[in-house]
C-alpha positions as CSV (number, residue, x, y, z in Angstrom):
1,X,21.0,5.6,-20.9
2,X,22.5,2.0,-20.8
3,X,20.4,-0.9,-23.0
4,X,17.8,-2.6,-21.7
5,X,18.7,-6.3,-21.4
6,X,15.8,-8.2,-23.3
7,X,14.2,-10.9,-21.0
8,X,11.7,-13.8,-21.9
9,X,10.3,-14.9,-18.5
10,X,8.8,-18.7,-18.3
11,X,6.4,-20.3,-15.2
12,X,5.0,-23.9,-14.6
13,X,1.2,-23.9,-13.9
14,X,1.1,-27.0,-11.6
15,X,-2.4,-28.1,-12.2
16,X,-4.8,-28.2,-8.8
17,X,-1.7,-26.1,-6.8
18,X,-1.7,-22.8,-8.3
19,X,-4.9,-20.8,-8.5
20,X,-3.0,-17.5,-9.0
21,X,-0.9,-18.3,-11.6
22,X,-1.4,-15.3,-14.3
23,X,-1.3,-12.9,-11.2
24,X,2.4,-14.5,-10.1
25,X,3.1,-13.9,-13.7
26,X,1.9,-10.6,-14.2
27,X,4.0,-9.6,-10.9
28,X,7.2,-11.3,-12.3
29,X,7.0,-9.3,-15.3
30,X,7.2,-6.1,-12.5
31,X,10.0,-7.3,-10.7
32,X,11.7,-7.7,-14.2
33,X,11.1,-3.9,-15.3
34,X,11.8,-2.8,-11.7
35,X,15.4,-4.5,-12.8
36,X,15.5,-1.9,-16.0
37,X,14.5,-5.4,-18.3
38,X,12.7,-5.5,-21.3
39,X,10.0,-8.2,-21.0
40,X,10.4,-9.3,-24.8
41,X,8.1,-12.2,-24.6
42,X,6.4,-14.9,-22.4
43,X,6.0,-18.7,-22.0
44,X,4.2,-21.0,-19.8
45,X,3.1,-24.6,-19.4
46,X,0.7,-26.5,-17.5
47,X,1.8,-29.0,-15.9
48,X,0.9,-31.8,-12.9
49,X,4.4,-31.6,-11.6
50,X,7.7,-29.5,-12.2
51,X,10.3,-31.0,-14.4
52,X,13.0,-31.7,-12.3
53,X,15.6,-31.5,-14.7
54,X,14.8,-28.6,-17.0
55,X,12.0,-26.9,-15.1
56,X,9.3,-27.2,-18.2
57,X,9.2,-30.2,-20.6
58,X,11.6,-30.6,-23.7
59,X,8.9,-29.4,-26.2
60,X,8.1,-26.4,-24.4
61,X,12.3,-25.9,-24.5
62,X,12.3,-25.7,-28.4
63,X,9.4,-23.2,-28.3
64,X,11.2,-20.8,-26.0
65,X,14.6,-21.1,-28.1
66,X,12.4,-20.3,-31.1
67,X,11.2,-17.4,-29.4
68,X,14.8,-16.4,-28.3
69,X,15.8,-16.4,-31.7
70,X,12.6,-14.4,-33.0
71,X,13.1,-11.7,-29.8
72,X,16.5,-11.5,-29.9
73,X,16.7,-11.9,-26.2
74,X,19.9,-12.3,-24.1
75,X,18.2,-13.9,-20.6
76,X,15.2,-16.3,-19.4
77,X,13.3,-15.5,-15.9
78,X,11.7,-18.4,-14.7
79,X,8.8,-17.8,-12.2
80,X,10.1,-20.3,-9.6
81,X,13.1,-21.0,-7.4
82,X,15.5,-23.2,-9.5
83,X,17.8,-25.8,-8.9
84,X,21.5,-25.3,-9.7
85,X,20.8,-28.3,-12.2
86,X,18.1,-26.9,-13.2
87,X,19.6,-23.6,-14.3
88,X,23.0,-25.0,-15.4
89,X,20.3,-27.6,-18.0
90,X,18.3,-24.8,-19.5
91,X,21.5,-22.7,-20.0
92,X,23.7,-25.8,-21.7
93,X,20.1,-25.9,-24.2
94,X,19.3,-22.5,-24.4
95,X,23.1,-20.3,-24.7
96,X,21.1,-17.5,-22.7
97,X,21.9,-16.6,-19.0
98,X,18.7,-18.0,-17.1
99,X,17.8,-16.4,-13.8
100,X,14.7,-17.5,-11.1
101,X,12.1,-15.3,-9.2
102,X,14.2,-15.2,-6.2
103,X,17.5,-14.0,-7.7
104,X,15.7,-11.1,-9.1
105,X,14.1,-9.9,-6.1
106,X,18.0,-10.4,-4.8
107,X,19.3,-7.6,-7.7
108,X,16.1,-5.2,-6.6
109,X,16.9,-5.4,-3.2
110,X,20.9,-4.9,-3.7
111,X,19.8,-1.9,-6.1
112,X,18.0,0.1,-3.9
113,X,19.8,-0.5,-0.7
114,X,21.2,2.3,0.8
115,X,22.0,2.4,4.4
116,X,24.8,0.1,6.1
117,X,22.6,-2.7,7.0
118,X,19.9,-2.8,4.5
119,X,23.7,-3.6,2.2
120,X,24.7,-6.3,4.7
121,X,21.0,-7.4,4.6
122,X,20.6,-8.1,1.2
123,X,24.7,-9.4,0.8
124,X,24.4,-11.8,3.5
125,X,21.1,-12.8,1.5
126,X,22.7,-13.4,-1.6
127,X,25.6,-15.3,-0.3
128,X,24.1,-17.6,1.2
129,X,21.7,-17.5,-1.7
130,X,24.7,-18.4,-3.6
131,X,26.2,-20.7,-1.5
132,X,25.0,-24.3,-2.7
133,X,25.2,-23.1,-6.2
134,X,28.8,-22.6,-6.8
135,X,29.7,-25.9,-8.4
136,X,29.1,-25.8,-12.0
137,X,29.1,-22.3,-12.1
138,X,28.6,-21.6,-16.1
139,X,30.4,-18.5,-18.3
140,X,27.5,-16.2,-17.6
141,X,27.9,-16.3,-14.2
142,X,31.3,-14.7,-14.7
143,X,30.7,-12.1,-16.6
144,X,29.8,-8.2,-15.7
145,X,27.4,-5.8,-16.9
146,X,23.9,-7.1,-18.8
147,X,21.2,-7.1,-16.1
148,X,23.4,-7.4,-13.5
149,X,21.9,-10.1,-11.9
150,X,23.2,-11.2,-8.6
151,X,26.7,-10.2,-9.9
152,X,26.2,-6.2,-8.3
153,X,28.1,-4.8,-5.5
154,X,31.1,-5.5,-3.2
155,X,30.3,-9.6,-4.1
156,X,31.1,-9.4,-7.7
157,X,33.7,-12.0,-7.7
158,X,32.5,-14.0,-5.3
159,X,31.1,-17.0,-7.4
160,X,34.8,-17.6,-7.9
161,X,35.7,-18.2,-3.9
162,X,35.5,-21.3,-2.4
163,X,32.7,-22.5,-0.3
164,X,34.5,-22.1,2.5
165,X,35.7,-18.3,1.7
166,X,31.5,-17.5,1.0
167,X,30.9,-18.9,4.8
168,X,33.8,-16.8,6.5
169,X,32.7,-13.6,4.8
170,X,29.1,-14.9,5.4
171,X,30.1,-15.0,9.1
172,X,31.7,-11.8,9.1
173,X,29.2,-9.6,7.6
174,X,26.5,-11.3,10.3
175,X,28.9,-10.5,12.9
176,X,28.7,-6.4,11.9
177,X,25.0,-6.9,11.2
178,X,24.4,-7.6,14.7
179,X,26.2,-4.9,16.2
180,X,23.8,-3.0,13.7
181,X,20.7,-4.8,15.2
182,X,21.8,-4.1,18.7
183,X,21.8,-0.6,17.8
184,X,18.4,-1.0,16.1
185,X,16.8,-2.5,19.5
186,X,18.4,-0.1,22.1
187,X,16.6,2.4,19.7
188,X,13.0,0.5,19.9
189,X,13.6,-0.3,24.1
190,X,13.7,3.9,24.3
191,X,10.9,4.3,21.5
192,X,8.9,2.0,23.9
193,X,9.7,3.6,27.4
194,X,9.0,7.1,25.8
195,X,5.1,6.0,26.0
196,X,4.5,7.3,23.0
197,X,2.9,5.1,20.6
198,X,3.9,3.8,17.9
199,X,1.9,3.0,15.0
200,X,3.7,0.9,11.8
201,X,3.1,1.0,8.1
202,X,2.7,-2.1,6.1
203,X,1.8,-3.3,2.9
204,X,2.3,-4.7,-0.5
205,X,5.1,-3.2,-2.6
206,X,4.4,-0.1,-4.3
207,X,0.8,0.3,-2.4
208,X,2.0,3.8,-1.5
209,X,3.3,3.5,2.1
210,X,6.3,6.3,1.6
211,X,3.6,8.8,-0.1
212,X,1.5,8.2,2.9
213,X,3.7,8.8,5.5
214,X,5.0,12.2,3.6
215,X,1.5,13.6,2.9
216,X,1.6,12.9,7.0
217,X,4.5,14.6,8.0
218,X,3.6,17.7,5.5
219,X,0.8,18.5,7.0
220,X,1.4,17.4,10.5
221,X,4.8,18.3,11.1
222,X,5.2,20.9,8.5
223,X,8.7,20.1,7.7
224,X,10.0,19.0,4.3
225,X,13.3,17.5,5.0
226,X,11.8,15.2,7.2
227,X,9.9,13.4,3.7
228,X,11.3,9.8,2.9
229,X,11.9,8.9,-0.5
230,X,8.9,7.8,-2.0
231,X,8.5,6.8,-6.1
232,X,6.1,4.4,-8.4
233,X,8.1,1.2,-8.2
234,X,8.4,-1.6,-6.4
235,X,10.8,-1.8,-3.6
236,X,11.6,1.4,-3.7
237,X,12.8,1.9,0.4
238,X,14.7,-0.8,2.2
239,X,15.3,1.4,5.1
240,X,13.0,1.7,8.0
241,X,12.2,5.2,8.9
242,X,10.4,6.6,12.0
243,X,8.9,10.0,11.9
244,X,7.2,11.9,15.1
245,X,3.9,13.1,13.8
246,X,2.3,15.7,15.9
247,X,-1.9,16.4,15.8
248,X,-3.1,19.3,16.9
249,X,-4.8,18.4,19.9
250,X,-0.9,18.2,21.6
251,X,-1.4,14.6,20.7
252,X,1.6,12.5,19.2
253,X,2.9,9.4,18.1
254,X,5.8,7.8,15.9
255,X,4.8,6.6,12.3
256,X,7.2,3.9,11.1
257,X,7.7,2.3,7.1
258,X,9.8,-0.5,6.6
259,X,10.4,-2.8,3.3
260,X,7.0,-3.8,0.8
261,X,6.3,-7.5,0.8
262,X,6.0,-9.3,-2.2
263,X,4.7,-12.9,-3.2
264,X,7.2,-15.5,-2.5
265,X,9.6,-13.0,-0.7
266,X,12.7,-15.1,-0.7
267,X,13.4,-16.7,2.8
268,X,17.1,-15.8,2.8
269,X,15.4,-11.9,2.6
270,X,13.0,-12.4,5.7
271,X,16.2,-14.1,7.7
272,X,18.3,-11.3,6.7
273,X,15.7,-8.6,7.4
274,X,14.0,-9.9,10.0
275,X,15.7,-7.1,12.9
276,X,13.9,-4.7,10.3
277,X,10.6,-6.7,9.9
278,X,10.3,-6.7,13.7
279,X,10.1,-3.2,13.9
280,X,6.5,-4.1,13.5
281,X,5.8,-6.0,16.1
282,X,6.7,-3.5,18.9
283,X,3.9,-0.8,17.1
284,X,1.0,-0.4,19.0
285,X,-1.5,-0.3,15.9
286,X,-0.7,-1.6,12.3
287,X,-1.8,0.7,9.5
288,X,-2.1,-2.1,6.3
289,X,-1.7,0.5,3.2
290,X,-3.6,-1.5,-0.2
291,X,-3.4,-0.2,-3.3
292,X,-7.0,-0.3,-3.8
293,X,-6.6,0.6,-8.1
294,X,-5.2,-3.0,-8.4
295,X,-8.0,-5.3,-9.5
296,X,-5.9,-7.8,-7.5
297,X,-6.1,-5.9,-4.5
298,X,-7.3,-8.8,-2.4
299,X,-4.3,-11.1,-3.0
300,X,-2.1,-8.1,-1.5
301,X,-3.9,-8.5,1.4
302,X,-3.2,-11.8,1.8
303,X,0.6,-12.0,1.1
304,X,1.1,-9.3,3.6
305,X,-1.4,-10.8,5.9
306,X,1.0,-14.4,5.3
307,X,4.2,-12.3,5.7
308,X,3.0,-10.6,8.5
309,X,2.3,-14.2,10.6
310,X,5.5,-15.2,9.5
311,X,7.5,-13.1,10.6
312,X,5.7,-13.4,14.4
313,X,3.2,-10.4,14.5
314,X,-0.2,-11.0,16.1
315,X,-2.5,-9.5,18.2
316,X,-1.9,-6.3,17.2
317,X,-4.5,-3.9,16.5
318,X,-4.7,-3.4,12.3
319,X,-6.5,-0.7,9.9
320,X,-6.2,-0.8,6.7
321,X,-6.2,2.4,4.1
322,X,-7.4,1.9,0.8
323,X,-5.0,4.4,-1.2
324,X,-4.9,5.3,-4.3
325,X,-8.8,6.3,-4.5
326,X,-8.6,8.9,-6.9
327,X,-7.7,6.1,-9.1
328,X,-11.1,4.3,-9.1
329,X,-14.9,5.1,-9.3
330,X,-14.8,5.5,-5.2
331,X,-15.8,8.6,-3.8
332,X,-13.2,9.6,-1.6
333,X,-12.4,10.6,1.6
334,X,-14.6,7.4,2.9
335,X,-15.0,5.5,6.3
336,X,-16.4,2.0,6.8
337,X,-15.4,0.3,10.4
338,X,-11.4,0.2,10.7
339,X,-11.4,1.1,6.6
340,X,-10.7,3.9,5.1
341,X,-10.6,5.1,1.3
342,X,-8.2,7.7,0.6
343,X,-5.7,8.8,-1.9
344,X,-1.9,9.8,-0.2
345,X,-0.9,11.3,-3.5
346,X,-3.7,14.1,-3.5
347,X,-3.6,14.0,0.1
348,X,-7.1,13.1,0.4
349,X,-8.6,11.5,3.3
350,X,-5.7,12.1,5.5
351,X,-7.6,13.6,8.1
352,X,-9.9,10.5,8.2
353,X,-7.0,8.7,8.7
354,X,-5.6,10.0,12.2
355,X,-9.3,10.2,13.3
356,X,-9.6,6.3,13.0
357,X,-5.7,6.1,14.4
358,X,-6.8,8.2,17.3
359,X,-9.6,6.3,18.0
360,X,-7.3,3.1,18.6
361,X,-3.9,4.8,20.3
362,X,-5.0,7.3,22.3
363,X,-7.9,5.6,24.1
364,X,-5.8,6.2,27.7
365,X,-6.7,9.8,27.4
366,X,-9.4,11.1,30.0
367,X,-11.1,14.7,29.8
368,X,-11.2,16.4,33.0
369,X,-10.8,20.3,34.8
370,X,-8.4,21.0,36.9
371,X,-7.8,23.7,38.8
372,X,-3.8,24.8,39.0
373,X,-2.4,26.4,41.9
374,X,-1.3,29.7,40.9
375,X,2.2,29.2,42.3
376,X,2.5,26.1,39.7
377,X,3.2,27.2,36.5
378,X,5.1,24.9,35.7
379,X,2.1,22.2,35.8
380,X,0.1,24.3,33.3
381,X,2.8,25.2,30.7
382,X,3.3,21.0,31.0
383,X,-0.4,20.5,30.2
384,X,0.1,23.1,27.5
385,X,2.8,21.5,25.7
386,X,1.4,18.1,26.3
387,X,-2.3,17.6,26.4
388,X,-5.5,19.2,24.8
389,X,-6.3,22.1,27.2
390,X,-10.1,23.1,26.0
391,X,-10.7,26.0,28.0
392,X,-8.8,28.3,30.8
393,X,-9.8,30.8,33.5
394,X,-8.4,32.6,36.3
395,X,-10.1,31.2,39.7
396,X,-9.6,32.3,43.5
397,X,-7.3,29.1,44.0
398,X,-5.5,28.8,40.9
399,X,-6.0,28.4,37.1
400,X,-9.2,26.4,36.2
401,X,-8.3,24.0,33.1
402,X,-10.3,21.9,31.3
403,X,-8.1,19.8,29.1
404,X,-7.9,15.9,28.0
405,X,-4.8,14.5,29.0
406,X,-3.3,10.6,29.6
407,X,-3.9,8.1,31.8
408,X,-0.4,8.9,33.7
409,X,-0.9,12.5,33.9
410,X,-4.4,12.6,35.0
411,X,-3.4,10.2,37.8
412,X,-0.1,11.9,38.7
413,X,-1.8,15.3,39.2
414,X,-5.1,13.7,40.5
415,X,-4.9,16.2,43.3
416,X,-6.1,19.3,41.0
417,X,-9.1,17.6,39.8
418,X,-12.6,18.9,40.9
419,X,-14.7,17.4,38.6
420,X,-15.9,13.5,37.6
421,X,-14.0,12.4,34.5
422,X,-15.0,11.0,31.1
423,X,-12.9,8.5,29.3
424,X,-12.4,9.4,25.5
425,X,-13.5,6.2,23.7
């Protein structure tokens, strides 16, 4: 196993500005160990503005190089977005490689890509991430290996092009991306006109969106090589994936995950992943997964609720599961209003789940009898296949069914019906 590079990660309390400070903190610690680095020590400041020079003020800069020394550490995460002054300062005082917030969500997101355009995603991100910080580009920037910040992948030289090499290949990879996204909407446009609907995970990183959607498809679909990847770290899927789940009542609808938000999600990320983002805003229903064992839970909520606006997604129904129950003093399975308690990893409260989905996606359905003429088989075996058929019985003019079924199929076979209809609300 290679060595862990040893980190010290800094942040600037700006007095009046920042009320969740120690949470930003605690979270950049995760994106650090999600990077395989040792957090060997931490060091903060309050402050009533950012230094613009050196980030945090020149006595706090002798602390932290006494604390290098004592640690032993090679690299400094600060907690904001740095300037390329900024950075090339701290490293002329410090002989350490200093990184910011947003280039180590960059390295998380270049590590666990895996598909074609999740990589073009996340290098078209970094590049232009890069871009305005090529002059002054100090020793560290050119060397391999360590945490492997930034420097990963097909762009490992890059910080040696010109400017004007960084925009053409900038321009080329954005030019294959959108053949990608073309792809990626011809795909939703058919989704869509299939009318079935479509219901979208989202959450927090790590809140346990994958495990949800697997613990869905096992006992839904029944199928094990339809599971995503799922595992206790953050970011851990890129990729967007769309699985048919199938109730059964003959019901059905299409689950999609995409990528976890995060506070401060860099904006060159959303731009770059925005076609992917979006695949929320065609669902029908939003299901907002919270990792209810984090004491911070609420501040989850709100970064995704933040990300979510951003990105153009409103007026969309929304539910929220509280997972990871089993983890906490609440008795689980448990359903308050559009809440629901439950724990995807013991596959508790699943159940409860598509209940509360049902309610919201499948209100079109009507439950009605029908009576099938004999010479119509074909009808029946449909209503088999694709609605809730109750009960059946042989009757002089046909087969007598009484089934629930949508909207459109009550209405196309209107003619069969012989009794009043209830809506299912």
């Amino acid at each position: 196993m290679a060595k862990k590079t040893k980190a010290i990660v800094i942040g600037v309390n700006l007095k009046n500005q920042e009320d969740d400070f120690e949470y930003l903190m605690e979270e950049l610690k995760g994106l650090a160990i999600a990077c395989n680095i040792e957090v060997a020590g931490e060091l903060t400041q309050n402050l009533d503005y950012m230094n613009n020079s050196h980030y945090i003020g020149t006595g706090k800069i002798r602390e932290l190089e006494e604390l290098l020394d004592l640690t032993a550490a090679e690299l400094v995460i600060a907690n904001d977005e740095l300037s390329p002054s900024q950075i090339r300062v701290l490293e002329d005082r410090l002989d350490v490689r200093v990184v910011d917030r947003t280039m180590l969500i960059l390295d998380i997101f270049a590590r666990r890509a895996k598909t074609r355009e999740a990589k073009l995603q996340v290098e078209v991100a970094r590049l232009e991430y890069m871009l305005p910080r090529l002059v002054g580009q100090k020793k560290y920037d050119r060397q391999g290996g360590g945490a492997g910040l930034i420097n990963r992948g097909a762009g490992e030289t890059n910080l040696e092009l010109s400017r004007r090499r960084i925009e053409d290949k900038i321009t080329a990879l954005q030019k294959e991306l959108e053949a990608l996204i073309s792809q990626r909407k011809i795909q939703r446009k058919r989704r869509k006109k299939s009318g079935i609907p479509i219901v979208s995970l989202v959450g927090y990183t790590n809140a346990g969106k994958s495990t949800l959607m697997n613990a869905m498809v096992e006992i839904f679909n029944e199928s094990l090589d339809k599971q995503v990847f799922e595992k206790d770290m953050l970011f851990a899927t890129l990729e967007t994936s769309v699985r048919k789940i199938n109730l059964p009542d003959n019901k059905l609808f299409l689950l999609t995950d995409t990528v976890g938000f995060v506070n401060r999600l860099p904006h060159h990320l959303v731009k770059a992943f925005r076609s992917t983002l979006e695949e929320v805003a065609e669902a029908d229903l939003i299901i907002h997964v919270v990792d209810y064992s984090d004491s911070q839970y609420q501040k989850s909520i709100d970064v995704t609720n933040k990300t979510l606006k951003e990105i153009g997604v409103e007026n969309i129904p929304i539910i929220y599961a509280f997972n990871k129950g089993d983890l906490t003093d609440t008795v689980i399975p448990h359903l308050v209003k559009d809440r629901v308690y439950l724990s995807a990893k013991e596959r508790i409260g699943i159940n409860e789940l598509i209940q509360l989905i049902s309610n919201h996606v499948f209100k079109d359905y009507i439950q009605c009898e029908m009576i099938i003429p004999y010479d119509q088989g074909e009808i029946v075996s449909y209503f088999f296949e694709n609605a809730n058929v109750f009960r059946t019985s042989y009757e002089e003019g046909g087969n007598k069914l009484t089934l629930e079924c949508k909207e459109s199929d009550y209405e196309k076979y209107q003619a069969y019906v012989i009794n009043n209809t209830i809506k299912i609300r």
